[in-house]
C-alpha positions as CSV (number, residue, x, y, z in Angstrom):
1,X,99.9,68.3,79.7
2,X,102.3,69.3,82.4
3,X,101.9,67.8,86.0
4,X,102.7,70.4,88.3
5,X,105.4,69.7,91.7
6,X,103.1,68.0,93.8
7,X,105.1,69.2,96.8
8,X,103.7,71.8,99.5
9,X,105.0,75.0,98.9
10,X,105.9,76.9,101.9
11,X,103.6,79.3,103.8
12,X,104.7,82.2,102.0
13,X,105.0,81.2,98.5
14,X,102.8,82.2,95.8
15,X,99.8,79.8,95.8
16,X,96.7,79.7,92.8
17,X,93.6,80.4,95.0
18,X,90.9,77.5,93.6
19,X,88.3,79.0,95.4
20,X,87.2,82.1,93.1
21,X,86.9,81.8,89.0
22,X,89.9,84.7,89.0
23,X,92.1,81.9,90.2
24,X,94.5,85.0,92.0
25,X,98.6,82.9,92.3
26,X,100.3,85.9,93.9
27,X,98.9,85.1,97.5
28,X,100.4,82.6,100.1
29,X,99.2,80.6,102.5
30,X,100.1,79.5,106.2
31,X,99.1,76.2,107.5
32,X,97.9,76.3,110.9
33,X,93.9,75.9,111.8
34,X,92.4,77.9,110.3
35,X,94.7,78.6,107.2
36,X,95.8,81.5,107.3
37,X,95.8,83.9,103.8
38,X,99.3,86.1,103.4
39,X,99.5,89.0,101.2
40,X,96.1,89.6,100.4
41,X,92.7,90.2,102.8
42,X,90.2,88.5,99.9
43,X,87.1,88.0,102.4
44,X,85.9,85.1,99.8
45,X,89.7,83.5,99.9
46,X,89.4,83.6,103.7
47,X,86.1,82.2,104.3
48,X,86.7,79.4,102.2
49,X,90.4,78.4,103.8
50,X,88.4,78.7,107.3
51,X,86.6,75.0,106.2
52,X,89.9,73.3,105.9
53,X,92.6,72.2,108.6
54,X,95.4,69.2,108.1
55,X,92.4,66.5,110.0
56,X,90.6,66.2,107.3
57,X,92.1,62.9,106.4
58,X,90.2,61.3,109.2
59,X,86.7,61.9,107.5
60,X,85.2,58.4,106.7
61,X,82.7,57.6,103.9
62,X,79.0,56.5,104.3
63,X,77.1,54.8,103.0
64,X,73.2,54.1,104.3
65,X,73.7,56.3,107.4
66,X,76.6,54.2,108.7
67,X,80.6,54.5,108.5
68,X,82.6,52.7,106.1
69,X,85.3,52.0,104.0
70,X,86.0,53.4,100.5
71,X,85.5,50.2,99.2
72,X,82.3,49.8,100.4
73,X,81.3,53.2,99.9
74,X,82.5,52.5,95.9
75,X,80.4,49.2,95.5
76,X,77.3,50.7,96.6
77,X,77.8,54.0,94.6
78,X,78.3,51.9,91.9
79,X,75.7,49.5,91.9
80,X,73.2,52.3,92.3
81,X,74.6,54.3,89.0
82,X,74.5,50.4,87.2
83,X,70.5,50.1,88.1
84,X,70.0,53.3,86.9
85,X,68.1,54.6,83.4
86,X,68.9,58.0,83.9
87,X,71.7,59.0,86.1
88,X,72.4,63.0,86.8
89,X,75.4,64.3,87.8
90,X,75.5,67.4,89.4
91,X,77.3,70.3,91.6
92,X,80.3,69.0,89.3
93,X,83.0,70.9,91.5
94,X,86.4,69.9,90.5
95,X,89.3,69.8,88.7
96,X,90.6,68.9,84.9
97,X,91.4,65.7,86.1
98,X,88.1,65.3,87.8
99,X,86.0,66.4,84.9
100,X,88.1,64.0,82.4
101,X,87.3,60.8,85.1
102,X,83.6,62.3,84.7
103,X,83.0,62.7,81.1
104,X,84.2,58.5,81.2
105,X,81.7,57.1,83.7
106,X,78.8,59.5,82.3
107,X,79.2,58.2,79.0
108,X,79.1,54.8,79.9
109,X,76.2,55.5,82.6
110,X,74.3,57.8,80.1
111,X,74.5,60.3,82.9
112,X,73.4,64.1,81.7
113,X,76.0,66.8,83.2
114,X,74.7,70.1,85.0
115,X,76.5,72.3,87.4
116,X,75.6,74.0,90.6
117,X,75.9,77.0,88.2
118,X,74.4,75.9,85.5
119,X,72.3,78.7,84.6
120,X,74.1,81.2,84.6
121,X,76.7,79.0,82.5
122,X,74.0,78.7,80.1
123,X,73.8,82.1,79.7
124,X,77.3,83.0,77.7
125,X,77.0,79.8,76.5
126,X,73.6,80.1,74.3
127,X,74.4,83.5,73.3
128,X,77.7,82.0,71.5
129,X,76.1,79.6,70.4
130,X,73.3,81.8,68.3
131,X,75.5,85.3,68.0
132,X,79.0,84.3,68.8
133,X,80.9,87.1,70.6
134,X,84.0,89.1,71.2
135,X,85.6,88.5,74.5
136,X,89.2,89.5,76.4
137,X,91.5,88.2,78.6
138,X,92.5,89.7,82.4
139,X,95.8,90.6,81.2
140,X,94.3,92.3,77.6
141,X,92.1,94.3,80.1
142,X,95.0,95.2,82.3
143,X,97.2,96.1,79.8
144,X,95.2,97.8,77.1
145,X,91.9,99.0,78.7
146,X,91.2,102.6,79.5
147,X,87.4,102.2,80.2
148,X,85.9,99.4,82.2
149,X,82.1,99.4,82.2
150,X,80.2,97.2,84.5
151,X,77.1,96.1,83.0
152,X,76.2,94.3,86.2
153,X,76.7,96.3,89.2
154,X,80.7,96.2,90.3
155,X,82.0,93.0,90.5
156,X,84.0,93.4,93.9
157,X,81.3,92.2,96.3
158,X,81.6,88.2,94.4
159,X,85.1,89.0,93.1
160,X,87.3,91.3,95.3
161,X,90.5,90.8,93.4
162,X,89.0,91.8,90.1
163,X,89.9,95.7,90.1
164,X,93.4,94.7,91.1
165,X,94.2,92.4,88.3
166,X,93.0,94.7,85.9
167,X,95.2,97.4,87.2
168,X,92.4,99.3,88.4
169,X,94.5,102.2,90.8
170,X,97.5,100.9,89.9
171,X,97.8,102.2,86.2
172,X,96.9,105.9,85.1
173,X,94.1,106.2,82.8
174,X,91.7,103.7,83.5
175,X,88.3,104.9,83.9
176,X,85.3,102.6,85.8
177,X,82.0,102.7,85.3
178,X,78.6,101.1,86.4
179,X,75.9,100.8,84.1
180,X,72.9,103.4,84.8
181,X,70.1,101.6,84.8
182,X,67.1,103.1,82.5
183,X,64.0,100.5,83.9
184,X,65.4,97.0,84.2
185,X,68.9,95.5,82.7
186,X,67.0,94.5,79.4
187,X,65.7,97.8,78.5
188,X,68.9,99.5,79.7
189,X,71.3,97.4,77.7
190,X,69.0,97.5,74.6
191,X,68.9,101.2,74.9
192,X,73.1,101.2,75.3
193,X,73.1,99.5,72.3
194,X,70.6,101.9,69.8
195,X,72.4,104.9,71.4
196,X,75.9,103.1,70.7
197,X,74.8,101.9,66.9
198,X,73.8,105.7,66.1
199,X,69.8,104.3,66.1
200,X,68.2,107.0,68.4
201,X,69.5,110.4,70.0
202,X,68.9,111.5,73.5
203,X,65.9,113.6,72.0
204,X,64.2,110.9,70.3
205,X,60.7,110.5,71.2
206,X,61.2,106.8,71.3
207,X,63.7,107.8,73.7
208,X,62.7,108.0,77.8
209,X,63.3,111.0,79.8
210,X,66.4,111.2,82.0
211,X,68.7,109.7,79.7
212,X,72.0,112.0,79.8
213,X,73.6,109.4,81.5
214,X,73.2,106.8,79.3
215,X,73.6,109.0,76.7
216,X,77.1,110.2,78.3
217,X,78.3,106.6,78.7
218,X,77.6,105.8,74.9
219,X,79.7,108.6,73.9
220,X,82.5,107.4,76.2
221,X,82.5,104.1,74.7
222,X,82.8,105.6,71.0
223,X,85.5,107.8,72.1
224,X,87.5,105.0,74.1
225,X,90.9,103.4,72.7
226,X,90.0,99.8,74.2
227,X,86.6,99.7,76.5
228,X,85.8,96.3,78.1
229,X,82.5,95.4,79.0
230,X,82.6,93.3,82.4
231,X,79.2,91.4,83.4
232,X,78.7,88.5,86.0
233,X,77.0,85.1,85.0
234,X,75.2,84.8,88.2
235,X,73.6,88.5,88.5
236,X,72.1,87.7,85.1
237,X,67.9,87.1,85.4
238,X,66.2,84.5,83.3
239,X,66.4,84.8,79.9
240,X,69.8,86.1,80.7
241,X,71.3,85.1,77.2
242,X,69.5,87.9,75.6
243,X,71.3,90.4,77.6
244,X,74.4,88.8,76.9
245,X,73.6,89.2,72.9
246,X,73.0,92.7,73.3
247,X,76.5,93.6,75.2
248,X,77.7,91.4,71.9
249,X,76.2,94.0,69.9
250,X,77.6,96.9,71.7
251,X,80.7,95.5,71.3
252,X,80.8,94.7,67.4
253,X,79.4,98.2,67.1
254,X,82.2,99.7,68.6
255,X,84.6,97.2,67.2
256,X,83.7,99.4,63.7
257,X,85.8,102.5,64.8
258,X,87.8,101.3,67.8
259,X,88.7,98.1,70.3
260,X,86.1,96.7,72.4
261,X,85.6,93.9,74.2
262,X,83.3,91.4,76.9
263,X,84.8,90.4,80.2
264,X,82.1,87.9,81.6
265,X,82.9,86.8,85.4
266,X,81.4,83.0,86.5
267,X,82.1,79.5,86.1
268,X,83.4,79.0,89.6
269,X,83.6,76.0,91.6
270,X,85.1,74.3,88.6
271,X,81.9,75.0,86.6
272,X,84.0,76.4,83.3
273,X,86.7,73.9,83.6
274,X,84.3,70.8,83.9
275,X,82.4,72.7,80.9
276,X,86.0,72.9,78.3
277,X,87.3,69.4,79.3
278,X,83.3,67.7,78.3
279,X,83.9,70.3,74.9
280,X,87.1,68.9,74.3
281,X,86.3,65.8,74.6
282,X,82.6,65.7,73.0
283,X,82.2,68.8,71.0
284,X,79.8,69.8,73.2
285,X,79.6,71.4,76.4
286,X,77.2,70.5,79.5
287,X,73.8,70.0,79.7
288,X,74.7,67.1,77.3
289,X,74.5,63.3,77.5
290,X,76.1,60.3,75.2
291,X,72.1,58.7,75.2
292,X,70.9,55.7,72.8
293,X,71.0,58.7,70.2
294,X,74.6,59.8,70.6
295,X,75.5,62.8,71.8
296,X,72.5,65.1,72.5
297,X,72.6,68.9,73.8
298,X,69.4,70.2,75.4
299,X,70.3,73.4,77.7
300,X,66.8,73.7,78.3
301,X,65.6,69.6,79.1
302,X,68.8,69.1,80.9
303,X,68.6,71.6,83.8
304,X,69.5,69.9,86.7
305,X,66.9,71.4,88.8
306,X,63.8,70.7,86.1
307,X,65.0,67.0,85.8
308,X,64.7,66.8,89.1
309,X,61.6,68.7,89.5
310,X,59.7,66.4,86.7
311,X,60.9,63.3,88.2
312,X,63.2,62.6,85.0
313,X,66.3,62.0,86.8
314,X,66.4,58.5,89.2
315,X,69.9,58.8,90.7
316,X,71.8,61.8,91.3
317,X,76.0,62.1,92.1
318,X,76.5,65.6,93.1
319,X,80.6,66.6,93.3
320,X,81.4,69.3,95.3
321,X,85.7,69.5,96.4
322,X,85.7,72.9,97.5
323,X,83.5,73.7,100.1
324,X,80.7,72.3,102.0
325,X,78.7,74.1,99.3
326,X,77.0,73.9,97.0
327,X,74.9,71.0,98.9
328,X,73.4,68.6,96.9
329,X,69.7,69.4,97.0
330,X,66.7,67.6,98.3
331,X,66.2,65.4,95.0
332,X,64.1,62.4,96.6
333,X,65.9,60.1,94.3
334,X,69.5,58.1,95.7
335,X,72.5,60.3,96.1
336,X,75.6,59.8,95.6
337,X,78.0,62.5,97.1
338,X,81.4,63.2,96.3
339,X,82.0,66.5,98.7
340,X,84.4,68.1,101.2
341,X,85.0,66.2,104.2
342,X,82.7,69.7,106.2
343,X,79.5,68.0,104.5
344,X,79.4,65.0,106.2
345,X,77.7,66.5,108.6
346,X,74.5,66.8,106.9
347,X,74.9,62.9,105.7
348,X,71.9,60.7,106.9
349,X,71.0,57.5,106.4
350,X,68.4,59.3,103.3
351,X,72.0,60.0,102.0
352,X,72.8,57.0,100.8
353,X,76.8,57.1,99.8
354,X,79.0,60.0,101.1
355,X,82.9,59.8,99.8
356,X,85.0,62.6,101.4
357,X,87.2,63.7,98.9
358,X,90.7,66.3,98.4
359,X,90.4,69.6,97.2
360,X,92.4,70.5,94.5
361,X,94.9,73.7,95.8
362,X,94.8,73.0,99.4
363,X,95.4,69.0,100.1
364,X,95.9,67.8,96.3
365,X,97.7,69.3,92.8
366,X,95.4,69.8,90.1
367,X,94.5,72.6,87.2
368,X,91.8,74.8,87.1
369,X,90.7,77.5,84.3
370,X,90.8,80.9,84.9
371,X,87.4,82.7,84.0
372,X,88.6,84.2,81.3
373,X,89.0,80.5,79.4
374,X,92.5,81.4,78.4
375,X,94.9,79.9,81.0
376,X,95.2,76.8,83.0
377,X,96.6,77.1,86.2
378,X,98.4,74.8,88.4
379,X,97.2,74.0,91.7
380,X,99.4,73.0,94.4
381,X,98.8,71.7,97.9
382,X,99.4,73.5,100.7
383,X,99.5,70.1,102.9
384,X,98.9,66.2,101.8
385,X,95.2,65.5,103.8
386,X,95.3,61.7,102.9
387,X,91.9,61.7,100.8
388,X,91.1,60.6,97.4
389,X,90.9,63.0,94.5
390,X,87.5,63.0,92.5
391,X,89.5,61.6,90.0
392,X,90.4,58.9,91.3
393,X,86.9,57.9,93.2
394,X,85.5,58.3,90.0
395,X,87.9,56.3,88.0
396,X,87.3,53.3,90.1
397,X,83.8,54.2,90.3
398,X,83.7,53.8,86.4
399,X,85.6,50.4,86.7
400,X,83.0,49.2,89.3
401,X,79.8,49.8,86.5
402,X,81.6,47.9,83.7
403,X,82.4,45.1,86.0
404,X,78.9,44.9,87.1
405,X,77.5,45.3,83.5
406,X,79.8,42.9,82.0
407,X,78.9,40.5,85.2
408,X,74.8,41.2,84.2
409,X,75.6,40.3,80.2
410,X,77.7,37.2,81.4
């Protein structure tokens, strides 16, 4: 793989925002305090760039409620992850390089892997996994698309950029649409897809009243060139993966007689590009541990927030480079906190290790994926803040357990 130039563009050049899963690179950024966003007024790019300024270098790590040094802070993360039978990691907010430096000292901790967004993850994830799917890129959508339905509300109040880099206003004959909901999004979607597969009328009995909207939108679909079928992870409700199979359905119906295809939105905060590096490496995505059975995939046992719950988990290292949140939640078991230099703050001496660390895009390079699972972007910094990367805390976190280990066997 390509390294990017690790040097800090100026303000104005084009930068890769890491702060949304649209990962938008045709937006600059001046250094001042706060950082100040050029050529674009994303509310989500601008909150996040209001936690950072260039004195972020000066955060210290903790460890038992005190200052320290990064040596310290190390040792003790480490010997807590050595004693433990079953280590968590969680959050998991970073980087490619971050993820591969995870995947290591999980499989030689035994750690299981979930993300601040896991369940919504798990969502596209099952329904691959038991129907498989047909799925587009941004640019596919720009350049082909002439009906954009959202299954799940418009995307612009999580993703403001997201009409733009479709084209949306820019390009003539693209039509938008929002799904009408018929009771809740199970029923409606289901309904979609009977109306869309030829399966009932609008004057089937089976049928509820009020339909001509849904009915309306099924005929659109049929008589689009290319329709794309856009649907956020995180609006999703329990069971979500069943909603995500029937938008699959939809679209292999359609595919019969025209082009169609899903656009999900998610996987931010590094939550798809943690997810591809551990499949690349593994076969298997989170939610998956290297245990004294091998590799094991439970995306129901391994929820973060049910291990913790049942008491199953005993230590937890919770990443999080690009914001103060996620925070780590109130697990009652040691933590081990990899985070932006904002959360130390909310460190106490319950908190046992804290290790500021750079965020990939503003005071470190890195790579990111897009949330289309397509591209891999660069990230470069818009200043050096003198922190470690995850990768490298976690590197020489890893080194730290197999020198304790071997020390125990000796």
């Amino acid at each position: 793989m390509n390294q990017p130039d690790t040097a800090a563009p100026p303000g104005n050049a084009p930068w890769t925002c890491p702060f949304c899963p649209l990962l938008c690179d045709t937006f600059g950024v001046e250094v001042g305090t706060p950082l100040k966003l050029v050529g674009s007024d994303c509310p989500r790019a601008r909150k996040a760039l209001a936690n950072f300024d260039a004195a972020a270098g000066a955060a210290q790590p903790r460890a038992g409620g005190q200052d320290c040094d990064l040596d310290t802070a190390i040792g003790k993360a480490a010997s807590l992850l050595a004693a433990s039978r079953q280590p968590l990691f969680g959050g998991l907010g970073t980087d490619v390089a971050g993820a591969r430096a995870l995947y290591a000292l999980a499989c030689e901790t035994g750690a299981i892997c979930d993300p601040a967004q896991g369940q919504a993850l798990m969502h596209g994830l099952r329904a691959l996994q038991d129907r498989g799917g047909f799925s587009t890129t941004l640019a596919e959508a720009r350049t082909r698309a002439d009906l954009v339905v959202c299954m799940t509300e418009e995307p612009a109040a999580h993703y403001p950029e997201f009409f733009r880099r479709i084209g949306v206003g820019e390009r003539q004959g693209v039509a938008v649409e929002t799904l009408p909901l018929h009771g809740d999004l199970f029923d409606t979607v289901a309904l979609l897809a009977a109306l869309v597969a030829g399966r009932v009328s609008k004057d089937d009995a089976r049928v509820p009243a009020g339909l001509a909207a849904l009915s309306a939108l099924s005929a659109r679909l049929q008589a689009a060139r290319y329709a794309v079928l856009v649907y956020e992870s995180g609006r999703l409700p329990a069971q979500g993966a069943l909603i995500v199979e029937a938008i699959q359905r939809i679209v292999a119906t359609l595919n019969r007689s025209t082009r169609a295809a899903s656009l999900p939105l998610g996987g931010g905060d590094g939550a798809s590009t943690v997810n591809q590096v551990f499949a690349w490496l593994s076969g298997l995505p989170l939610r998956s541990r290297a245990g004294p059975l091998g590799l094991e995939h439970e995306p129901l046992c391994f929820d973060a927030g049910r291990l913790l719950a049942d008491g199953a988990a005993d230590t937890l290292l919770w990443v999080s480079s690009y914001g103060p949140e996620p925070a780590p939640p109130a697990a009652g078991v040691p933590r081990i906190v990899l985070g932006h230099p904002a959360m130390r703050a909310a460190q106490d001496a319950h908190e046992l290790v804290f290790i500021p660390v750079s965020t990939s895009g503003i005071g470190s390079a890195g790579h990111l994926f897009r949330t289309d699972g397509s591209v891999l972007l660069p990230l470069r910094p818009v200043y050096e803040d003198g922190l470690p990367s995850v990768a490298e805390v976690v590197r020489r976190l890893t080194q730290a357990v197999q020198a304790l280990k071997k020390g125990r066997v000796q």
